[in-house]
N, C-alpha and C positions, 0 to 999 in steps of 0.2 A: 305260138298256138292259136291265137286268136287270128293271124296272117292266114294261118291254114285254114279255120273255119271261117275265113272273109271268102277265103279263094275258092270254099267246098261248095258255100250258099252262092256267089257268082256262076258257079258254073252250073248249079241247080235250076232246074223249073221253076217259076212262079208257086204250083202247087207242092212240090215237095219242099217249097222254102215254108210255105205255112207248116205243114208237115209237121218240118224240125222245130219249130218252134213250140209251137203245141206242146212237140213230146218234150222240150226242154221245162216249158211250164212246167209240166207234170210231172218230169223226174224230182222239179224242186219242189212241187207238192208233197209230194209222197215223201220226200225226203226229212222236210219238216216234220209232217205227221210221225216220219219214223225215229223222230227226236223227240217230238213230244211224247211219245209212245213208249221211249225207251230212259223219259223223265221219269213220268207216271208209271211205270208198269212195277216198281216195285211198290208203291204207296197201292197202288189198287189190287194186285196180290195181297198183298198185307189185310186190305180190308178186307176182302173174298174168302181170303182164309178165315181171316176173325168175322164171316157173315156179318161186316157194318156196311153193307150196298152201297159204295161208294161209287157211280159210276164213272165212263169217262169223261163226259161232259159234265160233269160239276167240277172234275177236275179241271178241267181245262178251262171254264167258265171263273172257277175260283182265280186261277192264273193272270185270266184276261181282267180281272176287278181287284187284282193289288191284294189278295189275299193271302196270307200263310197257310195256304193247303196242309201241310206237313203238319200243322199245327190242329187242324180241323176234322184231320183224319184221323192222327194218333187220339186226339178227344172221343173223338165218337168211337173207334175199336177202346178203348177203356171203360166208356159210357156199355156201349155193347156187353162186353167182357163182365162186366159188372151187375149183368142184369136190368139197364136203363134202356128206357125208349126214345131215345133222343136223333133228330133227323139234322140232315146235311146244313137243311136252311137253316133251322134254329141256333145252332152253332154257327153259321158262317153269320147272320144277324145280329150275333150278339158282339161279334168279332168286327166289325163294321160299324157298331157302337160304338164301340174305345173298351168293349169289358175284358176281362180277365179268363180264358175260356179254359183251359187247363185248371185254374182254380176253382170256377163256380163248377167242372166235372168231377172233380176230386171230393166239392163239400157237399155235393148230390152222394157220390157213392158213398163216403163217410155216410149223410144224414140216413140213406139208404141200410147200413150194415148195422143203426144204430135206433133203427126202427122209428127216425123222427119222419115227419111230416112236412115235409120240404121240395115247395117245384120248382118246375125250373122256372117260371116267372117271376116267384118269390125270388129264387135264388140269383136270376138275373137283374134283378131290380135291386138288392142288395148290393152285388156287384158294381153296378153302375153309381150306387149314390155312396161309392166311395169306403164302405165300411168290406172288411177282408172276411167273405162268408166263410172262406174256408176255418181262419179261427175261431171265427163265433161259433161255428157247428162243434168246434173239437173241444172247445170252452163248456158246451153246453150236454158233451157228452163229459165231461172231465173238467169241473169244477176249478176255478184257480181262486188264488186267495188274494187279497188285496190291503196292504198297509194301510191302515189311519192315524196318523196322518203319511202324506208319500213322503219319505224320507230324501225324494230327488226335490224336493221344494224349497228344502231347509229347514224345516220344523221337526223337532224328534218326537213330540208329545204333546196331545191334546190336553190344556191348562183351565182350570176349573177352579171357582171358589164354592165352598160348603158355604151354608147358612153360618157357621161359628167361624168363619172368617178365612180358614184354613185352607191352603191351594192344592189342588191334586193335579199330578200329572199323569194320565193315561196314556196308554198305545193300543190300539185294537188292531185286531184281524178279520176282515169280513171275506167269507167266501160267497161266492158267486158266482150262478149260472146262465149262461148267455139264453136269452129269451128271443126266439127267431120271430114271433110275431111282431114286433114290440123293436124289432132293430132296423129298423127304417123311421125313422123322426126320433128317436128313443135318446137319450141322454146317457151321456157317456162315465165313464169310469170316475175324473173330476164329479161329479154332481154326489155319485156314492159315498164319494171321502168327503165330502162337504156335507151331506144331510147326515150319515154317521158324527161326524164331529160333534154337528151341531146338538144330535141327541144325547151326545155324551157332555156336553158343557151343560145342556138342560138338565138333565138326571142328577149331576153331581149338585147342582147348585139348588136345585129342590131338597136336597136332603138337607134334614136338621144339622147332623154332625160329619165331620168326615170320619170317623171309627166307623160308624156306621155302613159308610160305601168302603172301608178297607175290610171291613169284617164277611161282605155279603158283596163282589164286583158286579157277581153273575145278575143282580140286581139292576147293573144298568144295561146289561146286556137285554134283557126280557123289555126293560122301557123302550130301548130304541127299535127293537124286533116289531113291537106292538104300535108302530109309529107309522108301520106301510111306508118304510124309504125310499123301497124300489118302485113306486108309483110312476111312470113316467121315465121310467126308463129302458134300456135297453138289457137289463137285466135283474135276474131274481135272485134277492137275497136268503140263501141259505140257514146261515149264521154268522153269528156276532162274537165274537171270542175275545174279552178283555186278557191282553196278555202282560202286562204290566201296570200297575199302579203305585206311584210313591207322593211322598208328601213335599210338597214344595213351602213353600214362604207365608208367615203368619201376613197377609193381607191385609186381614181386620185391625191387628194391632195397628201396623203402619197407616193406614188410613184413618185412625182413632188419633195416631201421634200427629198426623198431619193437621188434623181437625182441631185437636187442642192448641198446637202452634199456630193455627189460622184466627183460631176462636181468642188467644193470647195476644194476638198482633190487634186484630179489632177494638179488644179492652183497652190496649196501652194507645190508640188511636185515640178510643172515647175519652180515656183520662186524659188526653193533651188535649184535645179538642175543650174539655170542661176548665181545663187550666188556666187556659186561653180565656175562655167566657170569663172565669174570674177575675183575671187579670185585667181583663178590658171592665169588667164591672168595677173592680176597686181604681182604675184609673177614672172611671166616669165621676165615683162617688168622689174623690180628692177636686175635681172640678167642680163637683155641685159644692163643694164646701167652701172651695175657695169664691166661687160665686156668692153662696150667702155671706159669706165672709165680706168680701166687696159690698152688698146689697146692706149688712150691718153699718157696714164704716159713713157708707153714703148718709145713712140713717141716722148716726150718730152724729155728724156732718151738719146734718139738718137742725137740731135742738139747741148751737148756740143761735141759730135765727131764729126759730120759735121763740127763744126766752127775751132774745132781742125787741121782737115782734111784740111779746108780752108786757117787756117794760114802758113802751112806745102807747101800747093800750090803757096801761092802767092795770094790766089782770094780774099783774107780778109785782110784787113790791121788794124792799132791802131785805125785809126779815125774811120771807118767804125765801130768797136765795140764799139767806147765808143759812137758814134753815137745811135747803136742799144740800150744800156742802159742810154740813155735819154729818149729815146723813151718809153724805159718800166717802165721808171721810171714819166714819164711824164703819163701814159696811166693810172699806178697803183693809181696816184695823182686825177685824174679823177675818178677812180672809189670809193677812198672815199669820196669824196666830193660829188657822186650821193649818197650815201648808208643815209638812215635816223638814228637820232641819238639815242641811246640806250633809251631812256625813251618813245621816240615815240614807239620802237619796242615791248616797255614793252604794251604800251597800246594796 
């Protein structure tokens, strides 16, 4: 084939070789065209039909820019079909962000049917900062409820001591409506079960008795309600519904037995401690004794020199001494005769 059209253009004119050329361009222009033409022509009937003015050059241009047309068309005949004014660009821009265009279409025409107040810059800047508009719209027309504590965390029951010692174990159910203003920076579902809990550990522990919070629950429901939890967050508290309450573990007591056992151990510490002192005090006093003891004998020690000394002077004479050993012979006489006698002592 190509032998043939080598040997058509040899034997052609200079100008009919331009000629052929040309028209060869051209048949493979038009050919393209009539493929892209025959990509696009059901996407572009489709919008025509559903009046979303989707022309052929956005198609085409979407194409040339890595875009999911099919994606950008079907959005806008939905947007359309639904009553929205939404254009080619807007969608393809938000689509070339990274957003989600099917879904921020979808929570337009929801917020749309549900008479909320929701644009598309809201709802694309929702989109992009990660949070799923479309839930939050459908949350926010249709309430959900929310466990206290989350049962996926491992905790079954928020644990409370009363003022009489007594523990309560609670469960609550907070409903809540998704707040579109407030959902971009807003705190998440965590933060509700966490300020909940916390007003329910506060409420319970404020109260005198626990009969009191078994008798009257709804009691800590109106405390926590009145506490503004949903401050800062992405969503507005409804209500507060204690759905269980039971009584756990006498607290006080065992902290009381704890204390007594701690306060027990400390006395029988001071008493050894004082033991000791004693012991060391009455070991000190047998030393002082034994030291006067020695200091006497010394003393004692000392008076045959003194009287030695005495005879030597003159100041002591015979009588004088044997005088002094009457005396002590007389004094020693006295003191057996007080002393009781050995079988008395035995008794």
């Amino acid at each position: 084939m190509f032998d043939s059209i080598g040997l058509v253009l040899a034997a052609a004119s200079p100008g009919k070789v331009v000629l052929l050329v040309i028209s060869i361009i051209f048949l493979i222009v038009v050919l393209v065209f009539v493929l892209l033409v025959a990509s696009f022509f059901k996407l572009w009937l489709q919008a025509w039909l559903s009046k979303a003015e989707v022309k052929f050059s956005e198609l085409i241009g979407m194409w040339l820019r890595k875009v999911d047309y099919r994606t950008i068309v079907l959005s806008k005949i939905t947007a359309v079909q639904a009553g929205l004014t939404l254009t080619t660009r807007d969608l393809e821009s938000h689509y070339l962000a990274g957003g989600r265009v099917p879904n921020v279409v979808r929570a337009l025409v929801a917020a749309n049917r549900a008479n909320i107040d929701l644009s598309l810059k809201i709802a694309t800047a929702i989109d992009l900062a990660g949070r799923d508009i479309l839930d939050a719209v459908q949350t926010s027309v249709n309430p959900k409820v929310i466990d206290c504590p989350d049962p996926s965390k491992g905790r079954a029951t928020v644990d409370a001591v009363a003022q009489d010692g007594i523990q309560l174990q609670a469960k609550a159910r907070v409903t809540v409506r998704a707040n579109i203003e407030r959902l971009i920076g807003g705190a998440t579902e965590e933060t509700i079960i966490a300020r909940v809990g916390e007003g329910i550990v506060t409420t319970i522990g404020s109260a005198i008795s626990h009969k009191s919070v078994l008798e009257n629950p709804d009691n800590i429901s109106k405390s926590v309600l009145a506490k503004g939890l949903d401050a800062g967050t992405a969503f507005e508290i409804l209500s507060i519904d204690i759905a269980d309450v039971d009584v756990g573990e006498n607290i006080g007591a065992k902290l009381q037995k704890a204390q007594a056992e701690a306060d027990l151990k400390r006395a029988q510490a001071e008493a050894e401690k004082r033991k000791a002192m004693a012991v060391a005090r009455e070991q000190e006093m047998k030393a002082l004794v034994q030291e006067n003891r020695a200091k006497v004998v010394l003393a004692e020690a000392e008076v045959p020199k003194a009287m030695a000394e005495a005879f030597r002077k003159g100041n002591l004479g015979i009588m004088d001494y044997y005088r002094m050993k009457n005396i002590q012979a007389d004094t020693s006489m006295r003191d057996s005769i007080a002393q009781p006698p050995e079988d008395e002592k035995s008794k």
